[in-house]
C-alpha positions in Angstrom: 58.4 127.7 17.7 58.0 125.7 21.1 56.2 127.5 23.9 59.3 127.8 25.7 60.5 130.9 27.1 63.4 132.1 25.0 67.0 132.8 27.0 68.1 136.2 25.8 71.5 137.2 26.5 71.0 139.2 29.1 71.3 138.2 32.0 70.3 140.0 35.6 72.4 140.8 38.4 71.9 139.1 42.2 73.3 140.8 45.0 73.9 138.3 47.9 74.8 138.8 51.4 78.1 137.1 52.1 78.0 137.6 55.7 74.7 136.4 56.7 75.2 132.2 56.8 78.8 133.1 58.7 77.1 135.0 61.0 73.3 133.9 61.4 71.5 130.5 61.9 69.3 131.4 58.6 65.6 130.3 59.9 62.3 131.1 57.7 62.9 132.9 54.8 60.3 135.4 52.9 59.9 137.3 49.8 59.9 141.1 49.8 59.1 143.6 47.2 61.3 146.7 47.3 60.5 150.6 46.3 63.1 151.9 44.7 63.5 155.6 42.5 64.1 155.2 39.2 68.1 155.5 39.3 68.1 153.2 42.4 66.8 150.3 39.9 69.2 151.2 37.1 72.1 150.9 39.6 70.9 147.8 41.1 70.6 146.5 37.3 74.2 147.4 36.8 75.3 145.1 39.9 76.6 148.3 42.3 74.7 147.7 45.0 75.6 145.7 48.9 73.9 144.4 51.2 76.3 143.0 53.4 75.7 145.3 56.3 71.8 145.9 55.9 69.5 144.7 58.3 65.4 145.1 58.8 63.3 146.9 60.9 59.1 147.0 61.9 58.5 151.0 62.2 54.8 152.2 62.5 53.6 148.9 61.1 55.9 148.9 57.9 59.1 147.0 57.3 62.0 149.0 56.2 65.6 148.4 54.7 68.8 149.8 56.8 72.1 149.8 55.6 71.8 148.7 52.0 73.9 150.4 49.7 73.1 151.1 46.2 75.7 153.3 44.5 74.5 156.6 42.6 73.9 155.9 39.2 76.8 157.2 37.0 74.2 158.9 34.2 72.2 160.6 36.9 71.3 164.1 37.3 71.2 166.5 40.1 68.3 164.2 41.2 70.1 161.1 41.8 69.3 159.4 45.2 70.8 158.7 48.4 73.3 155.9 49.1 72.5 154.4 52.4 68.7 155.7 52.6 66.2 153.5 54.4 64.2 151.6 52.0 60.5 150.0 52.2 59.5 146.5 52.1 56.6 145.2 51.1 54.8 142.7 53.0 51.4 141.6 53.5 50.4 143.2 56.8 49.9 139.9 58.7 53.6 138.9 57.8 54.6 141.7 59.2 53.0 141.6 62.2 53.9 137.8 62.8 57.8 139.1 62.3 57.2 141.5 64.6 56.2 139.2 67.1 59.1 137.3 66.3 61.8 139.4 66.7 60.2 141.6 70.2 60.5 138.1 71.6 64.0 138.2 71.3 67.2 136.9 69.8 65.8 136.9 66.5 66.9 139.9 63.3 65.2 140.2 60.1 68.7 140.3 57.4 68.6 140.5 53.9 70.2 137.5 52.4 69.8 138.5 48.1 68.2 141.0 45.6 67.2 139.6 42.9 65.1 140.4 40.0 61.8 138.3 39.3 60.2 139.3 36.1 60.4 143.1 36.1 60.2 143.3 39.6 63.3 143.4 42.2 62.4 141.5 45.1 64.7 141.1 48.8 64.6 137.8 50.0 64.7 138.4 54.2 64.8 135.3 56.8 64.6 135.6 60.3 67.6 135.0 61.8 69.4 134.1 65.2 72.9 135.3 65.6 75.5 132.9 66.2 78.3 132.9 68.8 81.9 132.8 68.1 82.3 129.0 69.0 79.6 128.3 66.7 81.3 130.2 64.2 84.5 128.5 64.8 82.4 124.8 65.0 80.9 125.8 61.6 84.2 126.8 59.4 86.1 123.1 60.9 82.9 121.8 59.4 83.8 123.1 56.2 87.5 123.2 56.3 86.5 119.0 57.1 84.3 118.7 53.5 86.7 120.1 51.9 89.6 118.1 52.6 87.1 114.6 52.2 86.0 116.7 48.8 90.0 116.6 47.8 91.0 113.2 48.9 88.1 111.7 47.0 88.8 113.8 43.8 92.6 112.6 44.7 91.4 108.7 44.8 89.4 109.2 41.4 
């Protein structure tokens, strides 16, 4: 047998955040770990989770999750978790700080773009972002309406 690493059949769950490239200018991303309770993992393994409305936050030196939803896990017992409870992040403590800095000198927000699982760990990958106006928005989607319509005229000439 090679060395390789073997692909098993199971395959793990990542939870994106559809809204954050329509309506952030995604800047530096980073890596996050996240502590979860023990039915919080088996529902994020099971793909019932969202982050689409979660943001981050610097509280007393930590960074925490807002707004994620993770739906109660269907086998739990009376001591399933919350829904929409704020979650840690973990960061080395000059990373925080630096985002700190970041975002107290304005029109920047720490969002959650994915959870994903890495080894046995999940991990949140945040990026500081800047939010975009509504004629940027509207620049951005003739942009891709644009590609799209090159995309099929190309695949047309073929």
């Amino acid at each position: 047998m090679s060395a390789a690493k073997k692909k098993s059949g199971h395959h793990l769950p990542e939870i994106r955040n559809s809204k954050a490239g329509r309506d952030y200018e995604i800047g530096e991303r980073l890596e996050a770990g996240l502590v979860l309770s023990g039915t919080e993992v088996k529902s994020v393994r099971a793909a019932q989770a969202q982050i689409a409305d979660a943001y981050c936050r610097v509280e007393k030196g930590q960074l925490w999750l807002h707004g994620a939803y993770i739906n109660e896990y269907a086998f739990g017992n009376i001591n399933n978790h919350q829904t929409r409870r704020p979650r840690k992040l973990l960061l080395k403590r000059r990373e925080i700080d630096r985002l700190q800095r970041a975002i107290e000198a304005g029109g920047k927000a720490l969002v959650p773009l994915r959870i994903y699982f890495k080894g046995g760990l999940i991990k949140v990958e945040i990026a500081l972002c800047t939010g975009k106006k509504l004629y940027d928005k509207r620049e951005s989607l003739k942009r891709k309406t644009e590609e799209l319509e090159i995309e099929r005229m190309m695949k047309f000439r073929r």
